[in-house]
C-alpha positions, 0 to 999 in steps of 0.5 A: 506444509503452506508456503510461507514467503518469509522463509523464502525471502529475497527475490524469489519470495516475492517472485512466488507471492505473486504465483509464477510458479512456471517461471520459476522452473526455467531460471535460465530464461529468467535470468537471460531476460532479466539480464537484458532488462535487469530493470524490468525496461525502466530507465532509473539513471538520475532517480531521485533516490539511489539507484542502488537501493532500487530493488528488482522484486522478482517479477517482471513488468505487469507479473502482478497484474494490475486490474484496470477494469473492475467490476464490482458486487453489492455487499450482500453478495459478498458472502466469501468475506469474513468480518475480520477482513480488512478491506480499503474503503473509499467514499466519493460523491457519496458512493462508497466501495471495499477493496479486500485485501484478499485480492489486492494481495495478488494484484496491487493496484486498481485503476477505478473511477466514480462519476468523473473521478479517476483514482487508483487504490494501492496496496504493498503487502510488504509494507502493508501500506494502502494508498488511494491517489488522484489519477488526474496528473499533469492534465491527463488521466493515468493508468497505473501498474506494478512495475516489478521494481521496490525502494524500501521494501515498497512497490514502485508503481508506474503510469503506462503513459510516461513510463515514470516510475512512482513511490508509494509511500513517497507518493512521488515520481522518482524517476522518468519524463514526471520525476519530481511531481506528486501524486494527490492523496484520498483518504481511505478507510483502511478497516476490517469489513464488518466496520466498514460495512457497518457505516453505510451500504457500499460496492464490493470488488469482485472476484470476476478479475480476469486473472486466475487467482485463489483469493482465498489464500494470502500468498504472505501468509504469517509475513504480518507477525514475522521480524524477517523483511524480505528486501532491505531499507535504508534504515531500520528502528529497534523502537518498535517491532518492524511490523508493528502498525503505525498510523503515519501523517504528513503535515507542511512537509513535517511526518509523525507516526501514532503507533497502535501500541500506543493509541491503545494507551489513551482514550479516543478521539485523541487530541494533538498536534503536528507540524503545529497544527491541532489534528484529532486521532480516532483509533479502534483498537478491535478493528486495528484502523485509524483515521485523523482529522483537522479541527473543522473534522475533514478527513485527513489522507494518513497511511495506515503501515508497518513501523518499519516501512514508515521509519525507513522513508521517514527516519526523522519522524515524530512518534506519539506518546502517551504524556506520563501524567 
């Protein structure tokens, strides 16, 4: 039978996601040097959330291992991608690339550039959260890895020059020499590959990683369908099922999420509003993505997530629903 990390759970379900299996072999190791650097190396003392509810995911620092020099292939060449494959999409200066899930799966991060655009695409696939973030911060380029550690079930990300430690989903230091700054948001396309293929010519990452991974298998397999998450949160909604996909905003420091279960109600584009001002909400039922835009129709930086992962950073959130007449 596959390996299904929702039966595993916890620690080790993430530690096996990420194909260490010969670490697993030797607990004593493990847990000798886990107890040495129970925080992957990272000083979390006076983090801007709990300490307590900063988890230890399994691996150590850099077990997930990022991709920092990527190497791409044209879309023709990307016959091992079926249609339905979701992909993050990005577009800048008119050049566009796919990231397939298929293989940030197993990475999480990826530390690209565009002309003289640096950025890096994220993706937690506890959450199910793709994020693409400006990596000009504080004047200097940074580059990002996974850092082992979760708040909320999410990735915490670190940059290799500051050590800070960074909140996907917060899009925030919450710890480390730049706790507090924030990192900029681009919107992406967050799609199956035929959608985004079919909007223009675009690059595809590789498989010609440097790692040695079967990108032809996803280690979280029926984790997406599952009620079970594998590490806590600080707080949980019956509202909907905590994998159900939402489409999440921030406007002026105000958060409303548009559930799929209820875009699915109403006609696109949807007409509404958010911290007062009017947005459009474009929803393709077929290809299960979203996209919302302000009134001049600029794209708008949204995270495409599971309910339970947007509920749990944002617990005072406002939820769309359809108007009874």
């Amino acid at each position: 039978m596959a390996w299904n990390p929702t039966l595993v759970g916890g620690r080790w379900g993430r530690w096996l996601a990420s194909g260490l299996f010969l670490l697993a072999a030797v607990p004593l190791v493990i847990n000798a040097v886990q107890s040495e650097q129970p925080m992957n190396g990272f000083d979390i003392a006076g983090s801007l959330v709990p300490e307590n509810e900063i988890h230890h995911g399994g691996p150590p620092r850099d077990g997930i291992p990022a991709i920092s020099n990527p190497k791409f292939i044209s879309a023709s060449a990307a016959d091992w991608l079926e249609p339905d494959d979701r992909v993050i999409g990005i577009e800048i200066e008119g050049q566009r690339r796919a990231y397939p899930i298929r293989i940030l799966d197993h990475h999480e991060i990826v530390n690209d550039r565009i002309a003289e655009h640096a950025f890096a695409i994220t993706y937690c696939p506890l959450c199910g959260t793709g994020v693409a973030f400006d990596a000009m911060v504080a004047g200097e380029v940074r580059e990002f890895g996974v850092s082992g550690l979760l708040y909320n079930s999410d990735v915490l990300l670190y940059d290799r020059q500051s050590e800070s430690l960074w909140s996907q989903i917060l899009s925030k230091a919450v710890s480390g020499p730049l706790k507090g700054m924030r990192l900029d948001r681009i919107p992406i396309q967050h799609t199956t590959w035929e959608a985004w293929r079919a909007d223009g010519d675009s690059l595809v990452l590789s498989r010609d990683t440097g790692h040695r991974r079967d990108y032809s298998r996803s280690p979280y397999r029926g984790y997406d369908e599952a009620s079970e998450l594998n590490f806590p949160v600080n707080a949980r909604s019956a509202r909907y099922h905590p994998k159900e996909r939402v489409l999440g905003i921030e406007l002026d420091g105000r958060f409303k999420a548009y559930p799929f279960a209820e875009l699915a109600k109403v006609d696109s584009p949807l007409q509404d509003s958010c911290a007062g001002q009017r947005v459009v909400v474009v929803f393709d039922a077929q290809t299960r993505s979203g996209e919302v835009r302000d009134q001049s129709g600029r794209l708008l930086p949204s995270i495409n997530s599971f309910w339970f992962a947007w509920y749990a950073f944002h617990p005072d959130t406002g939820v769309f629903e359809p108007r009874s007449d």
